[in-house]
N, C-alpha and C positions, 0 to 999 in steps of 0.2 A: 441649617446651612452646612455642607462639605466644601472643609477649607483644604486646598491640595497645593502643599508645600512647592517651594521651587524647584528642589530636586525631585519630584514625583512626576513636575512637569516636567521639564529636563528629559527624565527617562523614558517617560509616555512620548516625546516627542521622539528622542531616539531613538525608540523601537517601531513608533509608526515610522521612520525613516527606512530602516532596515529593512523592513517589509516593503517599501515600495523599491529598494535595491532588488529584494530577491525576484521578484513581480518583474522588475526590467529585464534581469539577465533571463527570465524564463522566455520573456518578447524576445532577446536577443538567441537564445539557443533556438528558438523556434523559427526564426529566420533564417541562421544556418542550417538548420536542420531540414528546411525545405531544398534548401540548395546541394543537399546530402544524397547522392545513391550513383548508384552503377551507372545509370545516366543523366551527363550534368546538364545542370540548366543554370546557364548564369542569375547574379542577383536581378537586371534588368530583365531575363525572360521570366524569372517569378513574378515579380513586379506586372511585368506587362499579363500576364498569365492571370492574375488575383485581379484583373481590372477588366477582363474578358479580350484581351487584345494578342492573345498567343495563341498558335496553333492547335491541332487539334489532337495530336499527339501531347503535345505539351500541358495541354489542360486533363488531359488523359492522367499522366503522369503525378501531377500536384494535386487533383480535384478527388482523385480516384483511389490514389495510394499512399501518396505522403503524407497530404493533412489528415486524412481520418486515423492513420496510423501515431503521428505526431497529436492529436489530440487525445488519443486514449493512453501514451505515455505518458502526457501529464495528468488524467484523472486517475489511471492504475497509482502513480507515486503519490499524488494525495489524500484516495481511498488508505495507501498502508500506512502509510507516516501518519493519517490521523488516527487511526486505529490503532497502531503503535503509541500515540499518546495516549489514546484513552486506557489503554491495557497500562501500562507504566502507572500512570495516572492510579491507577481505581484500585490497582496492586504493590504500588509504592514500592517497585523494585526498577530500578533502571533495565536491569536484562532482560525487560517486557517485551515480547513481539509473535506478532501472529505467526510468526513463519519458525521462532524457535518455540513457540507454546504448542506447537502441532493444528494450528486454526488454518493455516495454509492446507497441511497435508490431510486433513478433514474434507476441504474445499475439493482438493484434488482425486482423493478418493473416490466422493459423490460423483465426480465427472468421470473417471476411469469406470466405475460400478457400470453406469449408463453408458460409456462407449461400448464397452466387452461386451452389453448385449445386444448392440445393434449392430446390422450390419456392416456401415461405411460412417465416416464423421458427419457425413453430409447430413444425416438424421436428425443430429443434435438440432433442437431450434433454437434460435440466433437469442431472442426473448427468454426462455427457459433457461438457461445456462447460470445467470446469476442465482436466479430461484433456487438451481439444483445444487450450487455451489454452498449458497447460504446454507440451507438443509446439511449437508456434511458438514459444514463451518459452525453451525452450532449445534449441534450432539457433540461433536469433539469439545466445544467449550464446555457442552454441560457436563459429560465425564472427566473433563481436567477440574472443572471448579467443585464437583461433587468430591471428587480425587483429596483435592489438596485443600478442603474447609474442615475445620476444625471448629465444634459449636462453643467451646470456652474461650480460643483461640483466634477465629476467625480464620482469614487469609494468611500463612505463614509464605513470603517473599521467595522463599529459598525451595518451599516445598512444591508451589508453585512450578519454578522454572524445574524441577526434576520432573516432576508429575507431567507436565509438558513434553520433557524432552522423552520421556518413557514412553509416554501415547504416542508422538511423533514417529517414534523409531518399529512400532509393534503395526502402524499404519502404512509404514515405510514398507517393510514383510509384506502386509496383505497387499499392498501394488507390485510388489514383485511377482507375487507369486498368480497374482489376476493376468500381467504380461503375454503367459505361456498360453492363455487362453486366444490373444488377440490377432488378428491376421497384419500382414507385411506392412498394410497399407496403414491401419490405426494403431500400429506401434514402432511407426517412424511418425505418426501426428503425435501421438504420445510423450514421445521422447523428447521433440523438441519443444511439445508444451511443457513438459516437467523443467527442460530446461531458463526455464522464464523467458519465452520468444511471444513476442508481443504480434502474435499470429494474426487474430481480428483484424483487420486491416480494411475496412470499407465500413463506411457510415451506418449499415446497422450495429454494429458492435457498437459506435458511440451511444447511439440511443438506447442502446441496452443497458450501457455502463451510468448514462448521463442521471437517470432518475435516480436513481440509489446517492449518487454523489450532491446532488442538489438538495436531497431531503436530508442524508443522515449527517453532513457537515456541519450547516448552519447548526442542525440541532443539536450536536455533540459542541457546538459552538456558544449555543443556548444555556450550557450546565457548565459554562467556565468553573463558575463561583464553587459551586457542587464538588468540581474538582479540584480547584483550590483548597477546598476545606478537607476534604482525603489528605491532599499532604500534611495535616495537622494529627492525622490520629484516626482511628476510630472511638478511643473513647473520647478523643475532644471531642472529632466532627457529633456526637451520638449528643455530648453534652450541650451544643448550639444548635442543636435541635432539630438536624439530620439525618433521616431516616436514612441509614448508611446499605442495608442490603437492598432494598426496595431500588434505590440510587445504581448501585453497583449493579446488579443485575440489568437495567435499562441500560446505562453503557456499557457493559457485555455485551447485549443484544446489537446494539447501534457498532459497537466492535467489532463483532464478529460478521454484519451485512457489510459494513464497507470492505474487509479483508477478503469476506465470500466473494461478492461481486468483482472485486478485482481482478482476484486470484483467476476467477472462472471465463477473462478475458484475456489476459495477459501468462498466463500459468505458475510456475513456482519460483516465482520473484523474492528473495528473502532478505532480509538485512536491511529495508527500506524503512518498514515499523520500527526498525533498531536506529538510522543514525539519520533520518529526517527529523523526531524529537531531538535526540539528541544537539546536534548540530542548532537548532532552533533554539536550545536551552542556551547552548553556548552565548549565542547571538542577542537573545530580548529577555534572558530569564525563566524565574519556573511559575508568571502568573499567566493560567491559561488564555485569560482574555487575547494575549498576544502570542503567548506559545502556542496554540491550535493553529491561526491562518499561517503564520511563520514556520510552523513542522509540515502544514501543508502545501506552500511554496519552496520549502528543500525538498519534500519526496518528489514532487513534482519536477524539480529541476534536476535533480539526482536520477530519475527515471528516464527523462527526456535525453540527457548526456548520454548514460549506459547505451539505449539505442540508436542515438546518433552514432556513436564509437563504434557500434557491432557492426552498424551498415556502412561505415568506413575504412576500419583498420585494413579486412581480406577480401578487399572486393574481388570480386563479384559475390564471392558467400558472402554470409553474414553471423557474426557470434551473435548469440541471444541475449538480450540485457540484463537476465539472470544473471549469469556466468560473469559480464562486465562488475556487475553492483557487490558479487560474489567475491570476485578479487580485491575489493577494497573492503566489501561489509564482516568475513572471515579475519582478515588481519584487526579489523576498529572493535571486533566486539570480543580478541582475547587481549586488548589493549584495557578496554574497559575491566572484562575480568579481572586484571591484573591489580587494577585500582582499587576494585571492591574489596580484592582482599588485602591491600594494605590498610 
C-alpha cells in the first residue's frame, strides 16, 4: 500500500488546479481570439455563427480562417513547449530548446532545400511538410548530439547549448546563401515563414499538425517517470536501473517530431520550448507527471496570445507571432542566463 502524505495531497491538488486555470484562459483567449481580425464580428455573431445561424460571409470568416488558424496556434505552442521540456529534461540544462539547439533551423532548412527547388510554394504538399520538417529536424539533432557526447562524459549541459548554437548559426549561412537562388514570389513566402507567421490557415494544416501531436504528447507523457529519474543523474538514473541512452535517444526522437512538425507549419517560432517549461516549472514544479500537460497549456497559451496580438496591434497587417514571442522570449532567456551564472 502507497501512503500519500497531506501535503503531497495538498500539492497534487494544486497543481491539478493550476492546470485547469491554464486550460480556462486558453477557452478564454480562444474566444477572443475569434473575435480578433480586420473584420469584427461581435461576441453574439460568433456565438450565433458556431450554432449555424450567421451569415454566409460570417461563417466564411470564422469556419474558414480564424479557427483553423486559432487551432494550430495552440498545437504549434504545445508541440514546442513540450519538446522544450523534454530537451531541458533529457539534458538537464535549463537553456534547452529546439529553436536555440538549431532543431528549429534543421526544420527550416529541409523546407527551404525543397522550396528553392520547386517552382511556386504551392508544390509543397500540405501532408509532407512535417515529414520534410522532421527529416532536417533530426539530422540536426543527430549532429548536435554526435557534437556534444562525450563516451566518459556523457551529455556535457554547456557543450550542448554551444554545439547547438554553432550548428544553428553555420545553417543560418547555408539559408542565406540558398535565398539568392529563390524567385520574388517564394522569398517573400520565405521570409515571413522564417519569420514565425502562423501561414497554414485552413483545415488541412490542422490535420497535418493534429497526428503528430495526439501521438508524440501523450507518449512523451507516457516517460514522465523516465524523466524524473534524469533529473537525478545519470549515474543514479543507470543505478535504478535505467537504461539512460536507449531512454534519451527515444525522447530526442519524440523531441525533435513534435519541434519538426510544428516548426514546418507555423515557421521559426522560438523561445516557446524555452519559457512554456519554464513558466510551468514555476507554476506545478519539476515532476513531470504535471510539468508536461502544464508546459503544454503555457506554450499553447503563449502561442495563441503572440497571434492574437500580431493580428491586432497594425491592423490591417499583421506581425508574425514569431516576432510577438521574440520580444518577450530574447529579454526571459538573458534573464535566465543571468541566473545560471550566478
Amino acid at each position: 500500500m502507497v501512503f500519500v502524505s497531506k501535503d503531497q495531497h495538498q500539492a497534487k491538488t494544486r497543481n491539478l488546479v493550476i492546470i485547469g486555470i491554464l486550460a480556462l484562459l486558453i477557452v478564454i483567449t480562444f474566444v477572443i481570439s475569434m473575435n480578433t481580425g480586420f473584420i469584427k464580428l461581435t461576441p453574439l455573431e460568433v456565438i450565433r455563427t458556431l450554432f449555424g445561424y450567421g451569415t454566409e460571409k460570417q461563417h466564411l470568416i470564422l469556419f474558414e480562417f480564424r479557427l483553423p488558424r486559432i487551432v494550430i496556434s495552440v498545437l504549434v505552442g504545445m508541440g514546442l513547449a513540450v519538446s522544450g521540456c523534454v530537451l531541458q529534461g533529457i539534458s538537464r540544462n535549463a537553456l534547452a530548446d529546439p529553436g536555440i539547439l538549431g532543431i528549429n533551423a534543421g526544420a527550416g532548412l529541409a523546407v527551404m532545400l525543397y522550396i528553392s527547388f520547386f517552382p511556386t510554394t504551392t508544390s509543397v504538399p500540405v501532408f509532407f511538410l512535417p515529414v520534410l520538417a522532421f527529416s532536417g529536424a533530426g539530422i540536426t539533432a543527430i549532429i548536435i548530439y554526435s557534437l556534444a557526447y562525450k563516451r566518459n562524459e556523457g551529455i556535457s549541459p554547456m557543450r550542448l547549448i554551444l554545439t547547438g548554437v554553432a550548428v544553428a548559426a553555420g545553417i543560418s549561412s547555408i539559408m542565406i546563401v540558398l535565398t539568392l537562388r529563390l524567385s520574388p514570389e517564394n522569398y517573400q513566402f520565405l521570409a515571413t515563414w522564417l519569420a514565425g507567421s502562423i501561414w497554414g490557415s485552413n483545415w488541412k494544416f490542422v490535420l497535418a499538425l493534429l497526428p503528430w501531436t495526439l501521438v508524440l504528447i501523450p507518449f512523451v507523457f507516457s516517460k514522465a517517470r523516465v524523466l524524473n529519474v534524469f533529473n537525478l543523474g545519470d549515474i543514479t538514473a543507470t543505478g535504478l536501473g535505467a537504461s539512460i541512452e536507449k531512454e534519451r535517444r527515444v525522447l530526442l526522437a519524440a523531441a525533435v517530431g513534435l519541434a519538426g512538425a510544428s516548426v514546418s507549419i507555423s515557421g521559426g517560432i522560438g523561445f516557446v520550448g524555452l519559457i512554456g517549461p519554464h513558466l510551468a516549472r514555476q507554476l506545478v514544479g519539476s515532476r513531470h507527471q504535471f510539468l508536461i500537460p502544464a508546459a503544454a497549456l503555457s506554450g499553447g497559451l503563449l502561442v495563441l496570445i503572440a497571434d492574437t496580438l500580431g493580428r491586432w496591434i497594425l491592423q490591417p497587417s499583421e506581425i508574425p507571432a514569431g516576432i510577438v514571442v521574440a520580444v518577450i522570449g530574447a529579454p526571459y532567456f538573458l534573464y535566465l542566463l543571468s541566473r545560471l551564472k550566478d
